[in-house]
C-alpha positions as CSV (number, residue, x, y, z in Angstrom):
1,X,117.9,68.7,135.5
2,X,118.0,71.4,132.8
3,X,114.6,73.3,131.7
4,X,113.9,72.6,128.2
5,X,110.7,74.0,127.7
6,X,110.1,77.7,126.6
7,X,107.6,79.9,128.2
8,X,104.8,80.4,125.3
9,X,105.4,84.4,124.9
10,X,109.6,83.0,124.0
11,X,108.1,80.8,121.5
12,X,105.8,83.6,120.0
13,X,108.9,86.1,119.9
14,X,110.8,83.3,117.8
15,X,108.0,82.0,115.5
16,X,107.1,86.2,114.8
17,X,110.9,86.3,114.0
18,X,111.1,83.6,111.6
19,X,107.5,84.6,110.0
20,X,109.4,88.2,109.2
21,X,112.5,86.9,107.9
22,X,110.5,84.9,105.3
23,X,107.9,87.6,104.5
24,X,111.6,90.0,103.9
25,X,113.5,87.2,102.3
26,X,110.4,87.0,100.0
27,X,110.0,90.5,99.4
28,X,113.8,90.4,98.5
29,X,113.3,87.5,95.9
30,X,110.0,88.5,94.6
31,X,111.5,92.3,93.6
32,X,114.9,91.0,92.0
33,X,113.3,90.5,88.6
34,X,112.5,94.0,88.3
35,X,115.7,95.5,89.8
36,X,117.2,93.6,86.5
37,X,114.1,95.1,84.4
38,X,115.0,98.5,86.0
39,X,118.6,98.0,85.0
40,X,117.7,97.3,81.0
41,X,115.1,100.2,81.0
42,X,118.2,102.3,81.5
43,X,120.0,101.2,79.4
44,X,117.2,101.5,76.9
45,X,116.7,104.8,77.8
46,X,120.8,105.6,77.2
47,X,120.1,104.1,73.8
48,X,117.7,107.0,73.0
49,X,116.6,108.0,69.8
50,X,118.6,110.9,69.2
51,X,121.6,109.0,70.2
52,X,121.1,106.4,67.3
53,X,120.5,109.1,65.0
54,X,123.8,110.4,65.9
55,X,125.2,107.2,65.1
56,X,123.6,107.5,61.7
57,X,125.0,110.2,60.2
């Protein structure tokens, strides 16, 4: 008959494993608002002053 139990340091290795992919799938999650905030302050900051004064005259 087959061993289905794991020794308790095996379960600690998985549970750590799964506790860091969700703290990093988290992370990933809670920062992709401001990767698309980052992404309109450039283009904000192509949009410059000067520029629109070019466009003007």
């Amino acid at each position: 008959m087959a061993r289905l139990a794991l020794p308790a340091a095996h379960l600690a290795i998985i549970a750590f494993s799964f506790t860091l992919a969700a703290v990093g799938m988290g992370a990933f999650v809670a920062t992709l608002p401001s990767a698309s905030a980052v992404d309109s302050v450039v283009d904000g900051v192509a949009a410059s002053p000067d520029a629109a004064g070019d466009d003007a005259q």
